[in-house]
KOLVEX-645811 format. One record per residue: residue in one letter; x negated, y, z of N, C-alpha, C in turn; residue number from 0. Coordinates in Angstrom, 1 decimal. Each point is the difference from the previous one (the first is absolute). Layout:
<pts>
+------+--------+---------+--------+---------+----------+--------+--------+---------+--------+------+
| miro | n.east | n.north |   n.up | ca.east | ca.north |  ca.up | c.east | c.north |   c.up | rodo |
+------+--------+---------+--------+---------+----------+--------+--------+---------+--------+------+
|    A |      X |       Y |      Z |       X |        Y |      Z |      X |       Y |      Z |  NUM |
...
+------+--------+---------+--------+---------+----------+--------+--------+---------+--------+------+
</pts>
This chain:
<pts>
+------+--------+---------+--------+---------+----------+--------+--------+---------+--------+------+
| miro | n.east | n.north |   n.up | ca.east | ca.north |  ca.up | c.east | c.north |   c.up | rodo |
+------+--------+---------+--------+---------+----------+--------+--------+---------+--------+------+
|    X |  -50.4 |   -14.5 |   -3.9 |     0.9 |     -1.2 |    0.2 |    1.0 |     0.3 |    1.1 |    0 |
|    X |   -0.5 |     0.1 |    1.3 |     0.9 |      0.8 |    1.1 |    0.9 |     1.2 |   -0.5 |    1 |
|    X |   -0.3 |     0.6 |   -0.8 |     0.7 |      1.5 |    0.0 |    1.0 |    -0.8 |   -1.1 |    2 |
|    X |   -0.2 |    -0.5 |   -0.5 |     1.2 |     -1.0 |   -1.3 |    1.0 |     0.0 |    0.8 |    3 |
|    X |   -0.4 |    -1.3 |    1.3 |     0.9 |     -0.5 |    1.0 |    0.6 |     0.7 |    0.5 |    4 |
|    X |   -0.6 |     1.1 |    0.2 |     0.7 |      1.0 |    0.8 |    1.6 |     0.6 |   -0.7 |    5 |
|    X |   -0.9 |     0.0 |   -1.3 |     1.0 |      0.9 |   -0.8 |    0.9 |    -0.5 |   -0.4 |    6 |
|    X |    0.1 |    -1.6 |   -0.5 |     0.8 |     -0.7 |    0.1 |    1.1 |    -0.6 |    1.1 |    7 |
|    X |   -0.7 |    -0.2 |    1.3 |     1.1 |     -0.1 |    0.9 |    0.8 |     1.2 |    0.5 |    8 |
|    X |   -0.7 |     1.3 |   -0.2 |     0.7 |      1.6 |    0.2 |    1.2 |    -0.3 |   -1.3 |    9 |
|    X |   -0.4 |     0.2 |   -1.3 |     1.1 |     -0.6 |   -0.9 |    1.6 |    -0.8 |    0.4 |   10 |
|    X |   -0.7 |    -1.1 |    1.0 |     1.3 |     -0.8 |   -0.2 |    0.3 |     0.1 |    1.3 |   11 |
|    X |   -0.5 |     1.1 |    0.8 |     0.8 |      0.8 |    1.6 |    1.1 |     0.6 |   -1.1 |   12 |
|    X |   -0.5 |     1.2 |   -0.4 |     0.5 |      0.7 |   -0.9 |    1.5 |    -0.4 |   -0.6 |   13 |
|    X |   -0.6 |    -1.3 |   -0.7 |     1.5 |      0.0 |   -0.6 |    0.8 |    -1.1 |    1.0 |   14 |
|    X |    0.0 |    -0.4 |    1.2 |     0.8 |     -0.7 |    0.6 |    0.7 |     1.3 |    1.0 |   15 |
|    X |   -0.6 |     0.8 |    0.3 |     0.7 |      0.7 |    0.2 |    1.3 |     0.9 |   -0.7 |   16 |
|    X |   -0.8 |     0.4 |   -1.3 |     1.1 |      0.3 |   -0.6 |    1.1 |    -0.9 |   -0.6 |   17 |
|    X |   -0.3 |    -1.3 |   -0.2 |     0.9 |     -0.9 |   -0.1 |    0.9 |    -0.4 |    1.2 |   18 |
|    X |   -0.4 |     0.2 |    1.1 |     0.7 |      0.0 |    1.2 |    0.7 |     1.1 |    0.1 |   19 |
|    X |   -0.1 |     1.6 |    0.0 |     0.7 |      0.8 |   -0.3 |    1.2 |    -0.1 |   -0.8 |   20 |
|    X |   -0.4 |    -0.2 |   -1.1 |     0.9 |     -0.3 |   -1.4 |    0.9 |    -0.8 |    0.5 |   21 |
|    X |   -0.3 |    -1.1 |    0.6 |     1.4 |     -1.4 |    0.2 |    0.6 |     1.1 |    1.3 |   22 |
|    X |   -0.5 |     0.3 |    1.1 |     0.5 |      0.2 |    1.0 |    1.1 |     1.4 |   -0.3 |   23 |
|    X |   -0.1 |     0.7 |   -1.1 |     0.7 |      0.9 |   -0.6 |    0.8 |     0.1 |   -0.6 |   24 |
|    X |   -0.2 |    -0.7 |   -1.2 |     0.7 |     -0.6 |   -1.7 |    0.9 |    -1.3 |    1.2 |   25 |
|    X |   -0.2 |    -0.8 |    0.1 |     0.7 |     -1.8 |   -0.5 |    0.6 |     0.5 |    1.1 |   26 |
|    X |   -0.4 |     0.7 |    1.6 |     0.6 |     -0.4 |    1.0 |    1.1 |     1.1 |    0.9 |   27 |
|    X |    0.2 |     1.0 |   -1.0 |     0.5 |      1.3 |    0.0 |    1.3 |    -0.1 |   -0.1 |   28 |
|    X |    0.9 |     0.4 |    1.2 |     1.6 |      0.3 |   -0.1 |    0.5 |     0.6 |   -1.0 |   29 |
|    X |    1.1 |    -0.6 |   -0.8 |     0.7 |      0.4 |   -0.7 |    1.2 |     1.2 |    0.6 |   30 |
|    X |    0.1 |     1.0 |   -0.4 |     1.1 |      0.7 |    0.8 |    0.4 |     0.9 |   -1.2 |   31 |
|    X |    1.2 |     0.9 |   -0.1 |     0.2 |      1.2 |   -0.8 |    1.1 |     0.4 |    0.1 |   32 |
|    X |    0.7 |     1.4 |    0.1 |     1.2 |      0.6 |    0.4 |    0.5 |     0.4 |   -2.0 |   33 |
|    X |    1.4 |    -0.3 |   -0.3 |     0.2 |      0.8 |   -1.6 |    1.6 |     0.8 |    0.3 |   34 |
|    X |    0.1 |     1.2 |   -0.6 |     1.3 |      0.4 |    0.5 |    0.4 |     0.8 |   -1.6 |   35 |
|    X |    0.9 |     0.6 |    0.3 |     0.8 |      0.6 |   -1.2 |    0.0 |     1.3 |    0.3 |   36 |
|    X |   -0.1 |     0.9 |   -1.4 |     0.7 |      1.3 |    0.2 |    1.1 |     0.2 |   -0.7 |   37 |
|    X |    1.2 |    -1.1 |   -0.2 |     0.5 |     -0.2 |   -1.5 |    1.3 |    -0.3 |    1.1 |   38 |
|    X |    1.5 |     0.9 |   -0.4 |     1.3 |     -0.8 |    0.5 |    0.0 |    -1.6 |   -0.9 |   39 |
|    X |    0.7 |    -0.7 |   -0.1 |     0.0 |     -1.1 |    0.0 |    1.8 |    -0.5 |    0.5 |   40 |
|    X |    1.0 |    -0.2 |   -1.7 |     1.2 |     -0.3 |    0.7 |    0.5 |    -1.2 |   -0.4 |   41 |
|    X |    1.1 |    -0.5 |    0.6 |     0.2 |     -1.3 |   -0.2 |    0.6 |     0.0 |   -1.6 |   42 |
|    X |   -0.2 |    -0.5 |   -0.8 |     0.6 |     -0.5 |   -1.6 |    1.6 |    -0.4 |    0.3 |   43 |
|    X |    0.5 |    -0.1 |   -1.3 |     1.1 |     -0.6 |    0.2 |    0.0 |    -2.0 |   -0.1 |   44 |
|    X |   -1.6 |    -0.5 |    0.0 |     0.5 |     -1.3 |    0.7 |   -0.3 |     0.4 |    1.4 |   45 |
|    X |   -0.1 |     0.8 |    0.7 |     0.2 |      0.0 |    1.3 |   -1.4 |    -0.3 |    1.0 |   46 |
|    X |   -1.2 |     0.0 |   -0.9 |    -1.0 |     -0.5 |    0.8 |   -1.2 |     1.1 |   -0.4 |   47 |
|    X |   -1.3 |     0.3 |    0.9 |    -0.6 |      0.4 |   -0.8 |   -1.3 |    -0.3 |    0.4 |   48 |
|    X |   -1.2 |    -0.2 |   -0.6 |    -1.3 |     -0.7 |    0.8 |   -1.0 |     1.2 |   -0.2 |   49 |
|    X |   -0.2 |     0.7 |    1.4 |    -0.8 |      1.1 |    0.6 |   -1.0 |    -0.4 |   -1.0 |   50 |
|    X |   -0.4 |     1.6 |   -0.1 |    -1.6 |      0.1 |   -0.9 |   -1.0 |     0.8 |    0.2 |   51 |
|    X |   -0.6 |     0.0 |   -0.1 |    -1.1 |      1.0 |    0.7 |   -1.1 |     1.0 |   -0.9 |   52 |
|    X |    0.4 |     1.1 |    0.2 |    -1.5 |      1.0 |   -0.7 |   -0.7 |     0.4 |    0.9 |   53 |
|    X |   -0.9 |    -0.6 |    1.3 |    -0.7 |      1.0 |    0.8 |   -0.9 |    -1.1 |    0.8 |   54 |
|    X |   -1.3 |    -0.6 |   -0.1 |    -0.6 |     -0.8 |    0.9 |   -0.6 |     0.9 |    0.9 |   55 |
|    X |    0.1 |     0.1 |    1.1 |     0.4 |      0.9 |    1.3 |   -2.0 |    -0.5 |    0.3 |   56 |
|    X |   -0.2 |    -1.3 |    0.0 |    -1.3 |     -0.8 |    0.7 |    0.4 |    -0.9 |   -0.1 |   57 |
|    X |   -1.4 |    -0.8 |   -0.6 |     0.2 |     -1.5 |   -0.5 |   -1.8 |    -0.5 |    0.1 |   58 |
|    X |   -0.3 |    -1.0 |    0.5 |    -0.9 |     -1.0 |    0.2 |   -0.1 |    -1.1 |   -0.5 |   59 |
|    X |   -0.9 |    -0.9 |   -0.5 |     0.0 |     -1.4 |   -0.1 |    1.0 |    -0.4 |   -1.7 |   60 |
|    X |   -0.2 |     1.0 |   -0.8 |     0.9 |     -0.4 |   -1.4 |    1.4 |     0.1 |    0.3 |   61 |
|    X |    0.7 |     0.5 |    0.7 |     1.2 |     -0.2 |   -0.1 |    0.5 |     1.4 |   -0.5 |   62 |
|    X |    1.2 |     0.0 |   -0.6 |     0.3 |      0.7 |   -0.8 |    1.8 |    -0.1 |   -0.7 |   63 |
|    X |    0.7 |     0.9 |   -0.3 |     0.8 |     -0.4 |   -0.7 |    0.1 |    -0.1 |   -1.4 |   64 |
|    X |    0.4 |    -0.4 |   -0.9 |     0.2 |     -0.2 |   -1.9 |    0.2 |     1.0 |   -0.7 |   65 |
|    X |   -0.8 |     1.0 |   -0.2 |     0.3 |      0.9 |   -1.1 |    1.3 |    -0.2 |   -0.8 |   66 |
|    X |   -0.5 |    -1.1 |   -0.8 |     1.1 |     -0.7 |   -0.9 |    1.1 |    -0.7 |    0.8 |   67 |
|    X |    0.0 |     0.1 |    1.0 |     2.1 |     -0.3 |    0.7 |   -0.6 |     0.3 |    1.7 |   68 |
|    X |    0.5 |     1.5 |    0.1 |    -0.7 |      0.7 |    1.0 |    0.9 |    -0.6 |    1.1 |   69 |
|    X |    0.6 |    -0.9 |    0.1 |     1.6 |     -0.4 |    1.5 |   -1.6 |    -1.1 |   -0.1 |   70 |
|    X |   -0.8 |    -0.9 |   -0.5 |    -0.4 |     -0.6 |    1.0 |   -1.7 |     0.3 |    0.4 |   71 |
|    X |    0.1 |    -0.3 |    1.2 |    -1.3 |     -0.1 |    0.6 |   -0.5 |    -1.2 |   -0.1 |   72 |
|    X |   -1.6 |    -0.3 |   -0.7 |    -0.5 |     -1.3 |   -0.1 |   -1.3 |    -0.1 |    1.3 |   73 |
|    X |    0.3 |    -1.2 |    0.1 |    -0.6 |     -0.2 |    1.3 |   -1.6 |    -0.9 |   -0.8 |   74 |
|    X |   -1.1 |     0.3 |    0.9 |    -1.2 |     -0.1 |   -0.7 |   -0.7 |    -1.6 |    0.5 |   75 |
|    X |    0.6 |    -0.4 |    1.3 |    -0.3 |     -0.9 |    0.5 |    0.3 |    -1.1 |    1.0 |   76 |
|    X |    0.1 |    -1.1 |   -0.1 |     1.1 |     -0.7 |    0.7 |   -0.9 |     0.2 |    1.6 |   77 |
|    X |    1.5 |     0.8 |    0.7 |    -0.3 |      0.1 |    2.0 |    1.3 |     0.1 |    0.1 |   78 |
|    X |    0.1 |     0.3 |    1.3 |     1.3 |      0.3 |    0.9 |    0.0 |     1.6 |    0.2 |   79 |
|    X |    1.4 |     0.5 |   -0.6 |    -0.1 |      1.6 |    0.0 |    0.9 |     0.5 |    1.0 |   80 |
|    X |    0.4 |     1.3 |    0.1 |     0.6 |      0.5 |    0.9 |    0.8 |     1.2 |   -1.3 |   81 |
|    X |    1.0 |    -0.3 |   -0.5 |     0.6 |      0.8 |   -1.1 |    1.1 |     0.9 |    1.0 |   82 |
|    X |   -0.5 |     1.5 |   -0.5 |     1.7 |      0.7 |    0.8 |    0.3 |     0.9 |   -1.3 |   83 |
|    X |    1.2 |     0.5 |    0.3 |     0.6 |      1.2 |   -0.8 |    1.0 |     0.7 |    0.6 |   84 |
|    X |   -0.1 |     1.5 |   -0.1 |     1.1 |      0.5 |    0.4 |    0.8 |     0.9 |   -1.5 |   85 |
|    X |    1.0 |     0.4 |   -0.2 |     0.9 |      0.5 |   -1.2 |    0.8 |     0.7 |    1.0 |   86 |
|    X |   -0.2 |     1.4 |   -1.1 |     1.2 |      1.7 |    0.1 |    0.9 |    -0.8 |   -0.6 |   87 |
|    X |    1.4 |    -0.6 |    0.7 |     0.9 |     -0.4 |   -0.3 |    1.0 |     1.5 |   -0.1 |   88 |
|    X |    0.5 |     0.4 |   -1.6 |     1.3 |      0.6 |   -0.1 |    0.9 |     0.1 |   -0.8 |   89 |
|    X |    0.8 |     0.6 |   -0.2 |     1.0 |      0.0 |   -1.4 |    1.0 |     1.4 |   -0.3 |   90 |
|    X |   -0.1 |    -0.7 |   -1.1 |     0.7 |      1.9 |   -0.7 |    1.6 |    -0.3 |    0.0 |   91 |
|    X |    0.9 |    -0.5 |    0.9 |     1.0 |      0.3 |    0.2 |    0.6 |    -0.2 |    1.4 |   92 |
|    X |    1.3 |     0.3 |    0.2 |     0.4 |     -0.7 |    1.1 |    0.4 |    -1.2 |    0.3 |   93 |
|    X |    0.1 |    -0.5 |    1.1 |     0.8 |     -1.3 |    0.5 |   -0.8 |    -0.2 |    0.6 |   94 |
|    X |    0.1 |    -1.1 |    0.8 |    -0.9 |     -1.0 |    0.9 |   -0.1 |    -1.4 |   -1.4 |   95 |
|    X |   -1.6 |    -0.3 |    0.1 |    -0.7 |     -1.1 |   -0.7 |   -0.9 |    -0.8 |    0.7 |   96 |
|    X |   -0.1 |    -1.4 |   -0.7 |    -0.9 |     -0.7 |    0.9 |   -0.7 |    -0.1 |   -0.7 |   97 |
|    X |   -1.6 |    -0.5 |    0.4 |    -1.0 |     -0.1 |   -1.1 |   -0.9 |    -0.8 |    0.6 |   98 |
|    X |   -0.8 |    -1.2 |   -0.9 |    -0.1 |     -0.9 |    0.4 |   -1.8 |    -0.4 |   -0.7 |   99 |
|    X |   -1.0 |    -0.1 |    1.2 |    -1.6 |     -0.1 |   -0.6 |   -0.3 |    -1.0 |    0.3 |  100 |
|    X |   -0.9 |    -0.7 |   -1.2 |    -0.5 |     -1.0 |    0.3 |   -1.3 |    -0.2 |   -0.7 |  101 |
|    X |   -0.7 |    -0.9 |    0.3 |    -1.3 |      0.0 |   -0.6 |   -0.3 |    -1.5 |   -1.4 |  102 |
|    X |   -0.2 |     0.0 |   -0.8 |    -0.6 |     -1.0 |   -0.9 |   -1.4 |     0.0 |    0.0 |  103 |
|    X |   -0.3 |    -1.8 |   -0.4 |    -1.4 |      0.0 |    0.1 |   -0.3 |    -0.9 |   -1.5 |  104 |
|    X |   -0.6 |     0.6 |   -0.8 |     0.0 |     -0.5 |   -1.6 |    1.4 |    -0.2 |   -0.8 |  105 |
|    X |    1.2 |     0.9 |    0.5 |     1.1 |     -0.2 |   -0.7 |    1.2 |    -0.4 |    0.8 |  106 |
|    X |   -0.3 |    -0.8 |    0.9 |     0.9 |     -0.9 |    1.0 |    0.3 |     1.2 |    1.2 |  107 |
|    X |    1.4 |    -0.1 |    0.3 |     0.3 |      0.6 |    1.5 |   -1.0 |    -1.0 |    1.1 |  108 |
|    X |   -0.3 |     0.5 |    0.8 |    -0.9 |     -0.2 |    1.4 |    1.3 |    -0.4 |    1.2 |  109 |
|    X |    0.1 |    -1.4 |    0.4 |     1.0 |     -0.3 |    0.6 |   -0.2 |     1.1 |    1.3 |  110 |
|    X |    1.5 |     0.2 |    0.6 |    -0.2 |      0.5 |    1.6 |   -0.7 |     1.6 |   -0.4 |  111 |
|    X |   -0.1 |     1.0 |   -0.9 |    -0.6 |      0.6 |    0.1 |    1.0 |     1.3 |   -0.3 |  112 |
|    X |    1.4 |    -0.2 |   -0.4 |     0.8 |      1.2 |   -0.2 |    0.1 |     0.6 |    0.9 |  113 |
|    X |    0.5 |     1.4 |    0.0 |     0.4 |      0.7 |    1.3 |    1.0 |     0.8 |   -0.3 |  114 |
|    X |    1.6 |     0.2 |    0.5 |     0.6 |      0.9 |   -0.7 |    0.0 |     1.5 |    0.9 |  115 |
|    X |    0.3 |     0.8 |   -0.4 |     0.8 |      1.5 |    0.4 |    0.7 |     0.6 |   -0.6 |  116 |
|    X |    0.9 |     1.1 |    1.0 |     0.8 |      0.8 |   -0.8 |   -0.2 |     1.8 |   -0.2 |  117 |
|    X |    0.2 |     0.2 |   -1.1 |    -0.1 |      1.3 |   -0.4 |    1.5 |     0.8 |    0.0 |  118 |
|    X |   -0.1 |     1.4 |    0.9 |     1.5 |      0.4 |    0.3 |    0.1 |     1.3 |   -1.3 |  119 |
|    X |    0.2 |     0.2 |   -1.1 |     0.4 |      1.0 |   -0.6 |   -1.5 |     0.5 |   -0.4 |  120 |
|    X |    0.3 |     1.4 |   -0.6 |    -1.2 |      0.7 |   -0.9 |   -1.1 |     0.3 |    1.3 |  121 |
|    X |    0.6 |     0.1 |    1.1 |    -1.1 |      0.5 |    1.2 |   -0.6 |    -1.0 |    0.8 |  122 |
|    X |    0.0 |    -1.4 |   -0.6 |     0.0 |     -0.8 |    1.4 |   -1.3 |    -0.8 |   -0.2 |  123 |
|    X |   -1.0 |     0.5 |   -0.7 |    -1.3 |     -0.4 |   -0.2 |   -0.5 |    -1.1 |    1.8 |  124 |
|    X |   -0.3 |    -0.9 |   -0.8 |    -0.4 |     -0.9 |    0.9 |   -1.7 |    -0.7 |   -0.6 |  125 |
|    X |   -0.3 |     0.0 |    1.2 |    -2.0 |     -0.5 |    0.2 |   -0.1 |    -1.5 |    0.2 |  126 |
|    X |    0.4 |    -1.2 |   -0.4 |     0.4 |     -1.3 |    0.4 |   -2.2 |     0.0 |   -0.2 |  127 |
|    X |   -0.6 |    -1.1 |    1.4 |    -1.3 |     -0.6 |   -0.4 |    0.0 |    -1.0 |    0.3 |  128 |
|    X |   -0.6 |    -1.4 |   -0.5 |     0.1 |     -1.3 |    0.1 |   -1.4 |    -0.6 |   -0.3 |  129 |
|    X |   -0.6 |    -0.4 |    0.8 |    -1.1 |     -1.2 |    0.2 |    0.2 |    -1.3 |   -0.5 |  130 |
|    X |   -1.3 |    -0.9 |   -0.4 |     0.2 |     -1.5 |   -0.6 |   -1.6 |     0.1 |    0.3 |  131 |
|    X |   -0.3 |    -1.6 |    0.6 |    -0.8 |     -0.8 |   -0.4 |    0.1 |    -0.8 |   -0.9 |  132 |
|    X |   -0.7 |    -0.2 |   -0.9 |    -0.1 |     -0.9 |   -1.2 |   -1.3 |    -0.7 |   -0.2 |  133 |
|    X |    0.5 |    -1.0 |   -0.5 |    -1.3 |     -0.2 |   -0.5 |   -0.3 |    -0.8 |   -1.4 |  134 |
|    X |   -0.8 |     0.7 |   -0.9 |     0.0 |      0.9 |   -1.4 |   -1.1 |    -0.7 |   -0.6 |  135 |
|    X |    0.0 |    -0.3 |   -1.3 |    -1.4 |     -0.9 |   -0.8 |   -0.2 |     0.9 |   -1.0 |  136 |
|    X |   -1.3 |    -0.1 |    0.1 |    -0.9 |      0.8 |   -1.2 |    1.1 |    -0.1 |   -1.2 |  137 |
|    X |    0.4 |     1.6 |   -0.9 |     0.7 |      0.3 |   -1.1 |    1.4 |     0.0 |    0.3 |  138 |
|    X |    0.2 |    -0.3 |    1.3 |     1.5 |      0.5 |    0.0 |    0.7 |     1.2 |   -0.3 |  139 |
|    X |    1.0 |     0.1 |    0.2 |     0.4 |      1.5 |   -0.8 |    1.4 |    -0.3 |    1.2 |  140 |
|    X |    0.4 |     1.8 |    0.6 |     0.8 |      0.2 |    1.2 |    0.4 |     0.5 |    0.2 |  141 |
|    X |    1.7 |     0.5 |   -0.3 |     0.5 |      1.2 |   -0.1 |    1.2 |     0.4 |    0.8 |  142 |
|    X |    0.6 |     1.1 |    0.3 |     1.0 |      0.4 |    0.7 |    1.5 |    -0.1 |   -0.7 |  143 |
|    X |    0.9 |    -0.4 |    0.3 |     1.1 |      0.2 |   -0.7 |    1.0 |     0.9 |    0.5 |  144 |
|    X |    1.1 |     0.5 |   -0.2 |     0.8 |      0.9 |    0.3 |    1.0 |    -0.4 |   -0.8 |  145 |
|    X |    1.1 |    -0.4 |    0.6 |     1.5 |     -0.7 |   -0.6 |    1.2 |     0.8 |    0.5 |  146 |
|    X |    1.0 |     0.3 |   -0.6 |     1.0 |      1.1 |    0.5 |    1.0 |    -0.1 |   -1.1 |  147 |
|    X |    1.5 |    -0.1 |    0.6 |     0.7 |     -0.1 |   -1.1 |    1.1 |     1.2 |   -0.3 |  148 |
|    X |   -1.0 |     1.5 |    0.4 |     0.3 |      1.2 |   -0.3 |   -1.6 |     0.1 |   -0.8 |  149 |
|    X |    0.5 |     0.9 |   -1.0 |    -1.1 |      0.7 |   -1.1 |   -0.7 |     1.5 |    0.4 |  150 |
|    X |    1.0 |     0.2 |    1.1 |    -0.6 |      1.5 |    0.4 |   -1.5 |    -0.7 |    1.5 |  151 |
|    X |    0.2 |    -0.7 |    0.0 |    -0.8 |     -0.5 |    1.0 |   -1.6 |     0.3 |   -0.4 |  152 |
|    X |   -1.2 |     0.5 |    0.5 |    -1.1 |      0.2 |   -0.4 |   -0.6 |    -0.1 |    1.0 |  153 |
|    X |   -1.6 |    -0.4 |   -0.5 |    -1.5 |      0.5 |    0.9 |   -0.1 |     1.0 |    0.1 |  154 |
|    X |    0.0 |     1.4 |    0.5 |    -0.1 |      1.0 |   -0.5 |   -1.5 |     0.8 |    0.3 |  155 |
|    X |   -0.2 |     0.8 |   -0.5 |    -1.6 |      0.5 |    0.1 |    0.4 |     1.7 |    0.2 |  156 |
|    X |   -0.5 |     0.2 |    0.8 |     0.7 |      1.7 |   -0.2 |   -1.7 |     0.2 |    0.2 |  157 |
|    X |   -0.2 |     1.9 |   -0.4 |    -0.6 |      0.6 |   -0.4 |   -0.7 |     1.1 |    1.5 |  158 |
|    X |   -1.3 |    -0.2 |    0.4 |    -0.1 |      1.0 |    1.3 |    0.3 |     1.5 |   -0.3 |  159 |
|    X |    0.3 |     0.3 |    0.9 |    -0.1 |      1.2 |    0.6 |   -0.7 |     1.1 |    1.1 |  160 |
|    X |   -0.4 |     1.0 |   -0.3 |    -1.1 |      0.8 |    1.3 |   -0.9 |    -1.4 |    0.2 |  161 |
|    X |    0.3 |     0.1 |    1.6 |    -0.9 |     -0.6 |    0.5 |    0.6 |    -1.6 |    0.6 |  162 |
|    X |    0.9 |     0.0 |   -1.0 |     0.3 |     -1.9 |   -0.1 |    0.1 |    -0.4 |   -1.1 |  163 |
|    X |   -0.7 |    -1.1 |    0.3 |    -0.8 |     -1.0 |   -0.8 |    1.1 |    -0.4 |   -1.4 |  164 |
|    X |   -0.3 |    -0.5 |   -1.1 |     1.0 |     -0.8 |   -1.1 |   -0.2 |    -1.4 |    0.7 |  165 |
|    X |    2.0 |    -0.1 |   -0.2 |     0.4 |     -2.0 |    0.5 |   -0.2 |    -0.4 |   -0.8 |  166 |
|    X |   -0.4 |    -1.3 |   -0.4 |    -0.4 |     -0.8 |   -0.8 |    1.1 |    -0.9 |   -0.2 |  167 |
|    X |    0.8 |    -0.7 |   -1.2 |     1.3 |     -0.6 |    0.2 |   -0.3 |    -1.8 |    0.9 |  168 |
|    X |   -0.9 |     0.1 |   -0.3 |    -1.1 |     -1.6 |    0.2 |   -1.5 |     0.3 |    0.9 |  169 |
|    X |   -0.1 |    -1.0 |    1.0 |    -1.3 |      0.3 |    0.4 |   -0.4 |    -1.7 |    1.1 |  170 |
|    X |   -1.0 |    -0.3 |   -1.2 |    -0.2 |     -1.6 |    0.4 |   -1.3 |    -0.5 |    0.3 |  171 |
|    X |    0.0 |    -0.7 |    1.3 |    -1.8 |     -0.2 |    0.5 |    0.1 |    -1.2 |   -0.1 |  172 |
|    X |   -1.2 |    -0.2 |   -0.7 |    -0.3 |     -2.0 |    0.3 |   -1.6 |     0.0 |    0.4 |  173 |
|    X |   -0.1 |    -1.0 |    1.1 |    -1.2 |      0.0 |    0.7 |   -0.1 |    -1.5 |    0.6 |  174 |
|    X |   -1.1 |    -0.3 |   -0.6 |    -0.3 |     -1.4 |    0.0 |   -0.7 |     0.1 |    1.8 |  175 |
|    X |    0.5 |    -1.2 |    0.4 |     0.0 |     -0.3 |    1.2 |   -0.3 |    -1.8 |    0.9 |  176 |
|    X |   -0.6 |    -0.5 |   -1.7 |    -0.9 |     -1.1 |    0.7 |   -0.3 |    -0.3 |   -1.7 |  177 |
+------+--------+---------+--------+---------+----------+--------+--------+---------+--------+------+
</pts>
């Protein structure tokens, strides 16, 4: 009768622990993940183009971008995030261009969130990076834009060499932060 009890209350040590594990792991676990490009990426002739991504760099907590429409990243659960991106801003001709990024959240521009810069000719590759707090509900979908009313304008992704690394045309961290 004692050795029952025993074995029964060892049992349900047992599983409150691992149930305690499990929540303290699974339910209460930071969402974070970096996704970047190895793909140039140029502006269309409507003038806009929404960043896409082939490469999840590290990702935690389900987040992930869309196979099926790779510009957006879905977000797994409603917190407050910390979204950045930086873009190989360049273009295959000359002049001075301006080019203009901004973020959507399920389709809609993100007020306050554009940033512009200018690109000087075929050599004037520019590194623009830009932070956002947001805050994001379970299924949203969240993407980068890139507007320019030159067509030579691109994300560009160049290819490494020796002993430096390949640029990625896109490279975007989101890290949940409450």
């Amino acid at each position: 009768m004692f050795l029952l009890l025993f074995a029964a209350i060892g049992l349900a040590i047992v599983v409150a622990v691992l149930l305690n594990t499990w929540f303290n792991s699974t339910l209460t676990q930071k969402v974070y993940g970096q996704f970047s490009s190895s793909v140039t990426q140029t502006v269309g002739v409507d003038n806009v183009v929404n960043i896409e991504y082939d490469t999840t760099e590290v990702s935690n907590g389900g987040i992930s971008y869309d196979p099926a429409n790779p510009s957006q990243i879905i977000i797994p659960k409603t917190a407050t995030y910390k979204f950045a991106w930086s873009i190989q801003l360049d273009k295959s001709s000359g002049g001075t261009t301006e080019a203009t990024i901004y973020i959507s959240v399920n389709g809609m521009p993100v007020p306050r969130t554009a940033g512009k810069t200018v690109v000087i000719g075929q050599t004037g590759e520019t590194l623009p990076y830009t932070e956002y707090i947001l805050n994001l509900n379970a299924n949203d979908t969240i993407e980068v834009i890139l507007y320019s009313t030159d067509t030579a304008m691109a994300a560009t992704a160049y290819a490494g060499a020796g002993s430096i690394p390949a640029t990625p045309s896109i490279i975007t961290t989101i890290i949940e932060i409450d």
